[in-house]
C-alpha positions as CSV (number, residue, x, y, z in Angstrom):
1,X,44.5,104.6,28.7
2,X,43.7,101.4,26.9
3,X,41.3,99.1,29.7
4,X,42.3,96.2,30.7
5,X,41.1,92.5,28.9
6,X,38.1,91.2,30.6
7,X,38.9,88.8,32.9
8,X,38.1,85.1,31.5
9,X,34.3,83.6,32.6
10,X,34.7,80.3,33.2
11,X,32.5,78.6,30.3
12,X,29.5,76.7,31.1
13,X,30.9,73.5,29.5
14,X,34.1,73.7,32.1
15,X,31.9,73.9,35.0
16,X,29.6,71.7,34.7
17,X,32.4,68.6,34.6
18,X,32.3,68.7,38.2
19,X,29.1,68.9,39.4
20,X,27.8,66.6,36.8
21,X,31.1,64.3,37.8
22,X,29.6,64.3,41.6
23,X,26.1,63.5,40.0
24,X,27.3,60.8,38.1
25,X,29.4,59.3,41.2
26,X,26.2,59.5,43.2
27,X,24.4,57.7,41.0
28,X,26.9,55.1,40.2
29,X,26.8,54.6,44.4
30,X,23.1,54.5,44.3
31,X,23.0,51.7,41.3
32,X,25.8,49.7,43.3
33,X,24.1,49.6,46.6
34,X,20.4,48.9,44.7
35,X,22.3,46.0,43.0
36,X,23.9,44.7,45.8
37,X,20.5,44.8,47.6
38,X,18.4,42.9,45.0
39,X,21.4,39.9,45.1
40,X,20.9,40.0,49.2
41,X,17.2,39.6,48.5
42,X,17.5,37.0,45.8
43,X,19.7,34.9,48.3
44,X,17.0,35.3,50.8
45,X,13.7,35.5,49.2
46,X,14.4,33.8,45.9
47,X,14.1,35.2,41.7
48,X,10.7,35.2,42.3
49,X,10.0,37.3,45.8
50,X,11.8,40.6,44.6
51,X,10.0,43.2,46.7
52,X,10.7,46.6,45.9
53,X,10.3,47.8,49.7
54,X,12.4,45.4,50.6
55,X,15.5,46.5,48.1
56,X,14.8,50.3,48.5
57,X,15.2,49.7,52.5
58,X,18.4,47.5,51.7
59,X,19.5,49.9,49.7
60,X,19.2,53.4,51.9
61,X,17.0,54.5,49.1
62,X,13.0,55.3,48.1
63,X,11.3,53.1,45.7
64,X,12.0,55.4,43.3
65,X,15.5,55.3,42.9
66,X,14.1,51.4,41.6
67,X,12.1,52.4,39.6
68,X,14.0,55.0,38.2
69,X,16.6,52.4,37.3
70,X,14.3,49.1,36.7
71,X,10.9,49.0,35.1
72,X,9.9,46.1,37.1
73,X,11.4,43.0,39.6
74,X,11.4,40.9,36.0
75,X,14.3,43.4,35.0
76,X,15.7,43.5,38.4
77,X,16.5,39.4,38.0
78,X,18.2,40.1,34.9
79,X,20.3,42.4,35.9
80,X,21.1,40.0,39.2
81,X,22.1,37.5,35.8
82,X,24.1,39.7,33.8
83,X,25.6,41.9,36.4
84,X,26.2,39.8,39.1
85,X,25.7,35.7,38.4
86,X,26.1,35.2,34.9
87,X,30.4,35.6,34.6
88,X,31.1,33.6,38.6
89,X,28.4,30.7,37.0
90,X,30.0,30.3,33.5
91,X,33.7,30.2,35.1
92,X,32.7,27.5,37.3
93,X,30.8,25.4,34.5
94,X,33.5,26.3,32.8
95,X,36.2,24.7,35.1
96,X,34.2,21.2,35.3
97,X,33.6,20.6,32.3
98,X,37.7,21.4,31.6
99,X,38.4,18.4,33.9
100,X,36.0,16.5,31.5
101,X,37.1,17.0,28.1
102,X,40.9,17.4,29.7
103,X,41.0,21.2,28.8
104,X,44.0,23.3,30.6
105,X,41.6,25.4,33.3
106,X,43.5,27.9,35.5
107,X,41.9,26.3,38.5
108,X,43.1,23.9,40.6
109,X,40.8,20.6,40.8
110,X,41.2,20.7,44.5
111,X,39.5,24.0,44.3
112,X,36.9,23.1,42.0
113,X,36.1,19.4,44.0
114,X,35.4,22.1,47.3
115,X,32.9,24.6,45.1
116,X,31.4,21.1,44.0
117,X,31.0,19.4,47.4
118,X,30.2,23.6,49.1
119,X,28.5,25.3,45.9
120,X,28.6,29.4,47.3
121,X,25.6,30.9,47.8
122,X,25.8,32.6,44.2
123,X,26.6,29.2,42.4
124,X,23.0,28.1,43.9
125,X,21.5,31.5,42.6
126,X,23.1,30.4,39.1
127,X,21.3,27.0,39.2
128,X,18.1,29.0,40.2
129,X,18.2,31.3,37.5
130,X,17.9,28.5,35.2
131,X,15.2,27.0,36.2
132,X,13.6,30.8,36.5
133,X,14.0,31.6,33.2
134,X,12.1,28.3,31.8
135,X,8.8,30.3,33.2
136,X,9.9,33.9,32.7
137,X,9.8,35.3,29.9
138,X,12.2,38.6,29.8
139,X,14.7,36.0,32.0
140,X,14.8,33.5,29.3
141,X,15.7,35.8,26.7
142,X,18.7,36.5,28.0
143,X,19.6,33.2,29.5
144,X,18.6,31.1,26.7
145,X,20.9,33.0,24.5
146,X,23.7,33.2,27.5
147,X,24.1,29.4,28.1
148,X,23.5,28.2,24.5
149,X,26.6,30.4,23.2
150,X,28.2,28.8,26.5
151,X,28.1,25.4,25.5
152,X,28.9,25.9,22.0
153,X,32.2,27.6,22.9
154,X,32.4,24.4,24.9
155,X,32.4,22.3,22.1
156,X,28.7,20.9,22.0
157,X,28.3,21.9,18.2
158,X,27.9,20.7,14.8
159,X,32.5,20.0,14.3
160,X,32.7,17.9,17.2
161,X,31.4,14.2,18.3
162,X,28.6,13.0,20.2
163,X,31.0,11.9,22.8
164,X,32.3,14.9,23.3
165,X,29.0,16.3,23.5
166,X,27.9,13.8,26.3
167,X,31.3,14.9,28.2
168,X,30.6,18.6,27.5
169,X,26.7,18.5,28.9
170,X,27.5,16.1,31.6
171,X,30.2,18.3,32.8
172,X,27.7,21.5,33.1
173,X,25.0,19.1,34.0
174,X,27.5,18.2,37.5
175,X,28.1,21.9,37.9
176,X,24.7,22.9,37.8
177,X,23.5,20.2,39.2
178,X,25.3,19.6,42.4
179,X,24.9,23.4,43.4
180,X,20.8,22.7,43.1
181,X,21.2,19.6,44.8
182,X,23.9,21.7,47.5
183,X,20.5,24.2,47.6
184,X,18.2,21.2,49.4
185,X,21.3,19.3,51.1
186,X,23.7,22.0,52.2
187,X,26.2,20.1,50.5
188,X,27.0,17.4,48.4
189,X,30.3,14.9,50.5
190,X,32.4,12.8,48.5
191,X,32.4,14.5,45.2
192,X,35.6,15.7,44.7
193,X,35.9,12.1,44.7
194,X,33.1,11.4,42.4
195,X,34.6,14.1,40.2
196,X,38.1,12.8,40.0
197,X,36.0,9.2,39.1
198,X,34.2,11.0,36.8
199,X,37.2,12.1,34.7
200,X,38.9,9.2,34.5
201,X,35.7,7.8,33.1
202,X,35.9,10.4,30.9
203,X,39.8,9.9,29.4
204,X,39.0,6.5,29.2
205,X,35.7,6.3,27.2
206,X,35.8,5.2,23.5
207,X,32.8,4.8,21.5
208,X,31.0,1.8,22.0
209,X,27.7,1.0,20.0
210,X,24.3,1.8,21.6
211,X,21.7,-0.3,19.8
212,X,19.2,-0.2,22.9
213,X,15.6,1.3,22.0
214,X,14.2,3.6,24.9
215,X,10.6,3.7,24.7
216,X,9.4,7.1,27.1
217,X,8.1,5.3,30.0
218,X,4.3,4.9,30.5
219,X,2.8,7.3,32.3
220,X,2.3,6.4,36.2
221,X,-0.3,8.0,37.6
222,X,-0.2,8.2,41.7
223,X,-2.4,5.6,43.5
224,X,-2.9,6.4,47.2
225,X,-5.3,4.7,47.8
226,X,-7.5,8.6,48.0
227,X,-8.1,9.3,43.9
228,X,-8.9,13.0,45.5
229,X,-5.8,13.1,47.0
230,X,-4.0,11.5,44.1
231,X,-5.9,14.3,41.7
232,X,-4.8,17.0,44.3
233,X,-1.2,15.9,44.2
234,X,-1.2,15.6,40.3
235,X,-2.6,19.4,39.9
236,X,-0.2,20.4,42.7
237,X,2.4,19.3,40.3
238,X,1.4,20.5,37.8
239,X,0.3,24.2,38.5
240,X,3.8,24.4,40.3
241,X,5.8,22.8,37.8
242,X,4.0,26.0,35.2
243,X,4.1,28.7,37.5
244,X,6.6,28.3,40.3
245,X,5.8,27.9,43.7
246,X,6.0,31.5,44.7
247,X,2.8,32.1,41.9
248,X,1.0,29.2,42.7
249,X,-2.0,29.5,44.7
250,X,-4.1,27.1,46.5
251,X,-7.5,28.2,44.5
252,X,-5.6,27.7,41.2
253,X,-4.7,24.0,42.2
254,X,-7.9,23.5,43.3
255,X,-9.3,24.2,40.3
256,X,-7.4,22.2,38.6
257,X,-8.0,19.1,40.4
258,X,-11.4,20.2,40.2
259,X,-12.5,20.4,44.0
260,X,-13.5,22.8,46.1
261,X,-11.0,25.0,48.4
262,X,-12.1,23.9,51.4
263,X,-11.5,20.2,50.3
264,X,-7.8,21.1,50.3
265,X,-7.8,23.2,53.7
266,X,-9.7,20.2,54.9
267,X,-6.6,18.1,54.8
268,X,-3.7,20.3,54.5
269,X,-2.8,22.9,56.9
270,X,-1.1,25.0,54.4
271,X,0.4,25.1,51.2
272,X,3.9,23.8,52.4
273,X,2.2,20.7,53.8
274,X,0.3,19.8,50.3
275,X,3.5,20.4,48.8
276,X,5.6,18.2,50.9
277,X,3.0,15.4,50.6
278,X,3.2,16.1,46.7
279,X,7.2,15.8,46.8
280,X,7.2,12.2,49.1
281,X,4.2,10.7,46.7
282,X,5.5,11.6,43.1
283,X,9.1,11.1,44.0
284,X,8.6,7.5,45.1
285,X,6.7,7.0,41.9
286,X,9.1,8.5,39.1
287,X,12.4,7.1,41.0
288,X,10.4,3.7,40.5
289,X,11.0,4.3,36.8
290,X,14.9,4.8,37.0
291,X,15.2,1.8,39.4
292,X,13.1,0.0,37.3
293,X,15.2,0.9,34.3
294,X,18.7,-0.2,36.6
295,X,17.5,-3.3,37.1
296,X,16.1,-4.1,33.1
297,X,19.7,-2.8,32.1
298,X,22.0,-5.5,34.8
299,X,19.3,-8.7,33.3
300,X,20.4,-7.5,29.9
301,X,24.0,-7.3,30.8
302,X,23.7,-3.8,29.7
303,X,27.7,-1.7,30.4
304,X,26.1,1.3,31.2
305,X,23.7,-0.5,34.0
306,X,21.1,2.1,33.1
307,X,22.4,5.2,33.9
308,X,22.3,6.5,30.4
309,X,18.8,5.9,30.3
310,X,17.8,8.2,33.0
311,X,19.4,11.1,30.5
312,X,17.0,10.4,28.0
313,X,13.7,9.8,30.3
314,X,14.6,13.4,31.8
315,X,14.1,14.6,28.3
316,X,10.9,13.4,27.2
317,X,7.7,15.9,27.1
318,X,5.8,13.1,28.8
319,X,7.7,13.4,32.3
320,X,8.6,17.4,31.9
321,X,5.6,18.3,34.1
322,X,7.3,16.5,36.9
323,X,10.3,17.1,36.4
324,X,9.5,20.6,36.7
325,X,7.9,20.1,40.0
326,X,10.9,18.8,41.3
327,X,13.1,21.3,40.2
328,X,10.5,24.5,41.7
329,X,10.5,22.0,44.8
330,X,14.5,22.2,45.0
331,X,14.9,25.9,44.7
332,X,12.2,26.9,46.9
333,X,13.1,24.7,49.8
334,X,15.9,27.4,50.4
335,X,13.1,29.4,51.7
336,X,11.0,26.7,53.1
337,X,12.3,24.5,55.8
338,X,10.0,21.9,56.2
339,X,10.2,21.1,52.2
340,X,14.4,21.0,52.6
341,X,13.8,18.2,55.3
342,X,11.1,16.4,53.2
343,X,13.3,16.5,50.2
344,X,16.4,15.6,52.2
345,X,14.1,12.6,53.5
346,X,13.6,11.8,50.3
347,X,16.9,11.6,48.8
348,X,18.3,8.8,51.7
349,X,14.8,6.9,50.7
350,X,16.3,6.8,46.9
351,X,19.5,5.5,48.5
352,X,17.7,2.9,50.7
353,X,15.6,1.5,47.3
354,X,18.9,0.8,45.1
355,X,20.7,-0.6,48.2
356,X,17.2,-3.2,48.3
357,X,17.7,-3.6,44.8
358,X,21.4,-4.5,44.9
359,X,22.2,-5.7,48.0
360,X,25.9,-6.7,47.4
361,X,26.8,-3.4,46.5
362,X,28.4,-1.5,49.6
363,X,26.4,1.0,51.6
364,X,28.8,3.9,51.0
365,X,29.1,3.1,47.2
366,X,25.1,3.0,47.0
367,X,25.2,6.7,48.7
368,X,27.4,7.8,46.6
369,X,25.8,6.3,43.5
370,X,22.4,8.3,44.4
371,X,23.9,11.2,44.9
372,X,26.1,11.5,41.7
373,X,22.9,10.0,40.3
374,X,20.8,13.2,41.8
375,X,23.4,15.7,41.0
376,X,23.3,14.4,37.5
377,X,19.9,13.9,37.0
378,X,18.5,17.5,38.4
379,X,21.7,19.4,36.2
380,X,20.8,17.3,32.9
381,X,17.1,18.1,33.5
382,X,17.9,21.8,33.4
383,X,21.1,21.9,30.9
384,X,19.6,19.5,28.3
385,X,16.6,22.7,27.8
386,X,20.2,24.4,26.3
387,X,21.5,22.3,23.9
388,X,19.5,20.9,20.3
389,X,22.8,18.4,21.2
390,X,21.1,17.2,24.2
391,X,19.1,14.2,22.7
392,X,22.0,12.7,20.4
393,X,24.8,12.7,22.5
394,X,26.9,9.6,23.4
395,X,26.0,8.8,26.7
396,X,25.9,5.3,26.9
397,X,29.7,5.1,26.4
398,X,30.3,7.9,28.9
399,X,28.2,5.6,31.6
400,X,29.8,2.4,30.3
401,X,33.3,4.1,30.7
402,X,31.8,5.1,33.9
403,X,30.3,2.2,35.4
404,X,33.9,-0.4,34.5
405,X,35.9,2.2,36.6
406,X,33.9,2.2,39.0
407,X,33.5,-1.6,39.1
408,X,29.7,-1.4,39.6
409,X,29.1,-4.3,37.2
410,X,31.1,-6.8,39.0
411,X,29.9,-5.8,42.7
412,X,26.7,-6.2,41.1
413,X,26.8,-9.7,39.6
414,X,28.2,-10.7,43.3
């Protein structure tokens, strides 16, 4: 009697599929709920307060499912970037500048106005991220790379005109920078307005010849009345500006203004409180400079009344330092209550001094002027770092265009 065939055993390779399929699903869970985790924390704590213990209890997990899966919270912000931020950001800079350069854009203005005037909470991370990766170094390399293809796809390249490169970066500059300014404010009213003002600016510009020099203004050092304070103030601003405010401690600031510890516990309670002082004082000082600038440009009978000069003054190495401050300042008083109120504070006081300077112009236009003027200033500050296209676009004939629809000029000469 001939035996039966052996029955079939089920090879290795066809078993494993399933257990391996339940491994890999486990996994994929475990990397979804770490990721959603370190966004959460982001939003709350900020790029630079990425606490393991924090995600893993987020999370459901131990610390070493993170580490497992990141080497360190450095990777753990670039995969917030690429996984999470990166695609959300780009659509949105994306849309605005469309509206600029009259590009078709699947989105409704009506919907992009609201995400100007409300920027979501991941909009503001966006913004952050930027400003992040300027002092970190395993950020920047994929940012820098990220938002430089980004504008050249939006037409800030060598085939197209400086014009068009002023609408292109101003378009990401109002993007990025009304979700930075949305990050101190809560908000930014009226700019679906200034938006829809903005692009008719825009349609209607035409080159007009800029033949005005635009020396980089003199340094202007703070004068108190304390030089200790003043030298406090100017190493607060600068050991922040480098660092972050997150990584900058009271002993390295002291150090670099060259005093003793105590000297700065002697007048500040804490390091918010030096901080906010260092935000009123340098702010009052470097707006002087774009006032100043306003009001050299309407004696001159300038079209652009100055705003193009505060472009090019946010781009030279001699204010950088500060202008980093401000920007740490900005994305940190998300975390820090008492900075959001002193920044907020100063922001109406920037209103109040162009209102002193041009009287006849309405209140509600003067607001509105600051704040597109803020907006502007903090996004340019942070996209111009992108771009070698940054220092030769047009503009002055973007902020002429502006400034005639508008009708500035005239309210001004009133």
């Amino acid at each position: 009697m001939v035996p039966p065939p052996p029955t079939p055993r089920a090879s290795a390779a066809k078993l494993r599929p399933a257990g391996g399929a339940t491994s890999r699903r486990r996994a994929a869970d475990t990397t979804a709920r770490l990721r959603s985790s370190i966004v959460t924390t982001a939003l709350t704590r900020g790029l630079d307060d990425l606490r393991a213990s924090d995600i893993a209890e987020g999370a459901n997990v131990s610390t070493g499912a993170i580490y497992s899966r990141y080497e360190n919270a450095d990777e753990m912000a670039v995969d917030v970037w690429t996984e999470s931020v990166r695609a959300t950001f780009f659509d949105h800079i994306a849309d605005v500048v469309g509206l600029m350069t009259d590009s078709p854009t699947n989105t409704p203005p009506t919907t992009i106005g609201k995400r100007l005037e409300r920027p979501s909470a991941l909009l503001r991370l966006g913004a952050e991220s930027l400003i992040v990766a300027g002092r970190n170094d395993a950020l920047n390399e994929v940012v820098l790379a990220d938002v430089e293809q980004l504008l050249t796809n939006l037409g800030v390249n060598s085939s197209t005109d400086s014009l068009h490169h002023a609408k292109v970066l101003i378009g990401a500059s109002v993007a990025v920078g009304t979700a930075l300014r949305g990050i101190a404010t809560g908000g930014n009213s009226n700019w679906s307005m200034m938006m829809r003002t903005l692009v008719v600016a825009a349609r209607r510009a035409t080159t007009i010849a800029d033949n005005f020099e635009r020396p980089a203004p003199a340094p202007r050092p703070l004068n108190t009345g304390d030089p200790t304070r003043d030298r406090i103030l100017e190493a607060t601003a600068s050991v922040i500006g480098r660092s972050g405010l997150h990584r900058s401690t009271i002993s390295r600031i002291a150090r670099r203004a060259n005093v003793p510890v105590g000297t700065l516990y002697s007048r500040y309670t804490n390091k918010e409180a030096l901080i906010n002082d260092a935000v009123e004082e340098i702010s009052l000082v470097d707006y002087g400079v774009n006032n100043l600038a306003k009001t050299r440009a309407f004696s001159m009978h300038r079209g652009d009344f100055g705003f193009a000069d505060s472009f090019h003054y946010g781009m030279y190495p001699e204010r950088r330092s500060r202008i980093n401050f401000r920007l740490e300042t900005i994305i940190a008083s998300r975390h820090h209550a008492s900075t959001r109120r002193t920044l907020q504070r100063v922001f109406r006081h920037q209103t109040t001094v162009f209102s002193n300077s041009f009287p006849h112009i309405p209140r509600n236009l003067a607001e509105l002027t600051t704040t597109t003027e803020q907006a502007l200033g903090f996004g340019h500050c942070v996209i111009s770092r992108y771009s070698q296209f940054a220092t030769t676009a047009d503009y002055f004939s973007l902020m002429s265009s502006l400034v005639a629809t508008t009708g500035l000029d005239k309210l001004a000469q009133v």
